[in-house]
MDAnalysis code that builds the backbone (N, CA, C; Angstrom):
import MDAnalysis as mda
import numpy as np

u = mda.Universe.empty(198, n_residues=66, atom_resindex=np.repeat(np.arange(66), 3), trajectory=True)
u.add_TopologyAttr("name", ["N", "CA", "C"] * 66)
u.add_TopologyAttr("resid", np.arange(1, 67))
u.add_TopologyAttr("resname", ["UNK", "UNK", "UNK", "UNK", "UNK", "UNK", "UNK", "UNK", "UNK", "UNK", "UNK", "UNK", "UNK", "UNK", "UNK", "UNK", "UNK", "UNK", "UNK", "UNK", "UNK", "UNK", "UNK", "UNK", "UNK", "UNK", "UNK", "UNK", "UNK", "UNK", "UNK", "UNK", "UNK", "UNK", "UNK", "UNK", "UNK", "UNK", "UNK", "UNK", "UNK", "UNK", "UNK", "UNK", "UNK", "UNK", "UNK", "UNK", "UNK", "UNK", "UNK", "UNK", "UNK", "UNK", "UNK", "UNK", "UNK", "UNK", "UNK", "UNK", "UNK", "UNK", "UNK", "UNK", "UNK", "UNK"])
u.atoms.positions = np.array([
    [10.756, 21.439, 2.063],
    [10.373, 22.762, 2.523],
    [10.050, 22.690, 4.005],
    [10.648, 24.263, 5.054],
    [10.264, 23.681, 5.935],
    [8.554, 23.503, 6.350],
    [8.088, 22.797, 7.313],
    [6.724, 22.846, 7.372],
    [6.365, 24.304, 7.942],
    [7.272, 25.019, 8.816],
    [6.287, 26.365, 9.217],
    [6.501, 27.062, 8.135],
    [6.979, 27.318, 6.897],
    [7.143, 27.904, 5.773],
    [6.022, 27.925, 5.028],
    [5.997, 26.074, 5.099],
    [4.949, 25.867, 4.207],
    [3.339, 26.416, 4.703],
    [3.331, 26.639, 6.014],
    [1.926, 27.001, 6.760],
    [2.197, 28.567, 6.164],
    [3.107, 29.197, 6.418],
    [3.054, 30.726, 6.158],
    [2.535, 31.018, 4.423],
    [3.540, 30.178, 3.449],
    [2.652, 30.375, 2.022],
    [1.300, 29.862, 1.883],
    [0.736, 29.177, 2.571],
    [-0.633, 28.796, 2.361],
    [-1.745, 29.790, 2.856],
    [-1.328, 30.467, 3.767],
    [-1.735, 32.016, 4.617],
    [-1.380, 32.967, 3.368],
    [-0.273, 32.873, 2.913],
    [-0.102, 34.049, 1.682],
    [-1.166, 33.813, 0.214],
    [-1.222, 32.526, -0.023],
    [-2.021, 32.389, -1.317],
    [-3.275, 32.834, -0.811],
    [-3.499, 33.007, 0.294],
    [-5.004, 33.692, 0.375],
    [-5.479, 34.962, 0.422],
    [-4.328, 35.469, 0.210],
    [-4.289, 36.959, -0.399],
    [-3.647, 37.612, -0.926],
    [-3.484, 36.699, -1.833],
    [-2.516, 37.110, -3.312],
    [-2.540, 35.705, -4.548],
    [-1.991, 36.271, -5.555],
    [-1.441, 34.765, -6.118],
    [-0.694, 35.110, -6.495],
    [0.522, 33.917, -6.785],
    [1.865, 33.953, -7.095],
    [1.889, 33.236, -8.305],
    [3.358, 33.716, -9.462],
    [3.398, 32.623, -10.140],
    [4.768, 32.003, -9.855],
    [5.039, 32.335, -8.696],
    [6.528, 31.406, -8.544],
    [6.986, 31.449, -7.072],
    [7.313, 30.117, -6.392],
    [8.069, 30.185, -5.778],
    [8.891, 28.812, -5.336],
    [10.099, 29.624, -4.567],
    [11.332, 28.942, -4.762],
    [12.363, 29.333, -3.292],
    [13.901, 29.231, -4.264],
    [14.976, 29.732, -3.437],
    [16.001, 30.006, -3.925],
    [16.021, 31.543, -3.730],
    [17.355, 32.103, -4.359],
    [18.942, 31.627, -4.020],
    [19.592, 31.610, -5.343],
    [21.206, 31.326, -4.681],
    [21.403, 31.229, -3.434],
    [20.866, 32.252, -2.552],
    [21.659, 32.142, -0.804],
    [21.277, 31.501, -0.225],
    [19.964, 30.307, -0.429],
    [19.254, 29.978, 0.339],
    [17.777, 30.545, 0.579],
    [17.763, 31.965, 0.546],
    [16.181, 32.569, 1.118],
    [15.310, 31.817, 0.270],
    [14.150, 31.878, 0.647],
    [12.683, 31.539, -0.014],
    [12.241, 32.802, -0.392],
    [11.859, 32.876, -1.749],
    [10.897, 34.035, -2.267],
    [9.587, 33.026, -2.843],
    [8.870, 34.473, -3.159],
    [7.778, 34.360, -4.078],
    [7.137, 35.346, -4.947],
    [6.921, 34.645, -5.893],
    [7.056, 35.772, -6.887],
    [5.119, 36.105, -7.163],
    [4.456, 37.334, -6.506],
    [3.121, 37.231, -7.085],
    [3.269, 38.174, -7.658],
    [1.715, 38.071, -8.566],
    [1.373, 38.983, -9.163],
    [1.112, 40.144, -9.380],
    [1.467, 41.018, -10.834],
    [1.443, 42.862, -10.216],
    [0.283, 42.903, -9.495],
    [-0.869, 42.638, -10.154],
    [-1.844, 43.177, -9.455],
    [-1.806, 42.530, -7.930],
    [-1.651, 41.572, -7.397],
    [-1.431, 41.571, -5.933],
    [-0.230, 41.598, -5.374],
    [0.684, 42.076, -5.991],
    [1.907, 42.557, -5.448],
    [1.643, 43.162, -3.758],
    [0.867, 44.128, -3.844],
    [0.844, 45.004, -2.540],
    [0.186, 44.048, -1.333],
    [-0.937, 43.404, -1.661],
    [-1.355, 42.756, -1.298],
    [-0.318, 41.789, -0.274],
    [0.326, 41.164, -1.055],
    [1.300, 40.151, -0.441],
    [2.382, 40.709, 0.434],
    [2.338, 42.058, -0.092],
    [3.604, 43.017, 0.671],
    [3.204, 43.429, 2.174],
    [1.753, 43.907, 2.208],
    [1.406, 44.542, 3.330],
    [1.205, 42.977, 4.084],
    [0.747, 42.111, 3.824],
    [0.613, 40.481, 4.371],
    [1.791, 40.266, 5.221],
    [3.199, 40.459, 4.386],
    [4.647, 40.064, 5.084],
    [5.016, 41.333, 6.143],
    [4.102, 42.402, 5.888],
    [4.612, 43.525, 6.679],
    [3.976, 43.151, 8.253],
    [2.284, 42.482, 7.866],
    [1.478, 42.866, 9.271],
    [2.079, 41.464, 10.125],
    [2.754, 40.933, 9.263],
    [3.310, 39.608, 10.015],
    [4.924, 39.834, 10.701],
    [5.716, 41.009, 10.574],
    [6.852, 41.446, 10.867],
    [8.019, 40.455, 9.990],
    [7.328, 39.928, 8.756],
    [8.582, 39.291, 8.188],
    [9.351, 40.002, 7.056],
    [10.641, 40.321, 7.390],
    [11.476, 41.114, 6.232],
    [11.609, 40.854, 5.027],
    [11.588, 41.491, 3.586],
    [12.025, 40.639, 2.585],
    [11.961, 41.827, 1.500],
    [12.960, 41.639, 0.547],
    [13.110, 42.988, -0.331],
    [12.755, 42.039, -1.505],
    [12.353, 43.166, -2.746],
    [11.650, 43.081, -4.083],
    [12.955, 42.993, -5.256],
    [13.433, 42.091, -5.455],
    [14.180, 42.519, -7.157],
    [13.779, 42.539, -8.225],
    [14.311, 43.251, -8.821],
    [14.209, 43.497, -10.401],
    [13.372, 43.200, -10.920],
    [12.923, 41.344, -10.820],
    [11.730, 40.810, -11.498],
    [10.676, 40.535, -10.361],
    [10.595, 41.497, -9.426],
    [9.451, 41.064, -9.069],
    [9.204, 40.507, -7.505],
    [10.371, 39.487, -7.564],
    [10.458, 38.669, -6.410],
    [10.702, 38.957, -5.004],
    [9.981, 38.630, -4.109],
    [10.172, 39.227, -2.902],
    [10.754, 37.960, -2.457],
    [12.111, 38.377, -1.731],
    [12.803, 37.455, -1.433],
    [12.636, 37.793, 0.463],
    [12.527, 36.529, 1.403],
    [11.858, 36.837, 2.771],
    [13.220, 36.434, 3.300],
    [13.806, 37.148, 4.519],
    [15.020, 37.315, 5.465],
    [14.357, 36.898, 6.315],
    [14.129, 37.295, 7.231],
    [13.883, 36.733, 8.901],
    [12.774, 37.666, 9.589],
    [12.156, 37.579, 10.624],
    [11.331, 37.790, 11.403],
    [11.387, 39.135, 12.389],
    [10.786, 39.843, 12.094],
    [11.865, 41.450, 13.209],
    [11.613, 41.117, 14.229],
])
C-alpha cells in the first residue's frame, strides 16, 4: 500500500469505521464504512478535495485529488 494512502486511511478511521478496505478491479482503493458513518467519511473525502463515487454496496471507491 502506498505509504501516503496509508497516512490518509488512518486520518479516515478517525472519523468513521469501515468494514472493508481494498482495490477494485481498476486498481482504485476504496473503503467500505459503515451506514451509520457513511456521511461522516463522505464529508472527510470532500473537505480533503479527494474524488470518489459510492456503488451499489456501499463502497466508496477514491479517483484522484481535484
Amino acid at each position: 500500500m502506498d505509504a501516503e494512502l496509508a497516512d490518509l486511511l488512518m486520518e479516515l478511521w478517525a472519523v468513521c469505521v469501515t468494514k472493508s478496505c481494498c482495490q477494485d478491479e481498476g486498481g482504485r482503493a476504496y473503503v467500505t464504512p459503515t451506514r451509520e458513518t457513511r456521511a461522516a467519511a463522505e464529508a472527510w473525502l470532500v473537505e480533503r478535495g479527494i474524488l470518489f463515487e459510492v456503488d451499489e454496496r456501499g463502497r466508496l471507491h477514491l479517483s484522484t485529488l481535484r
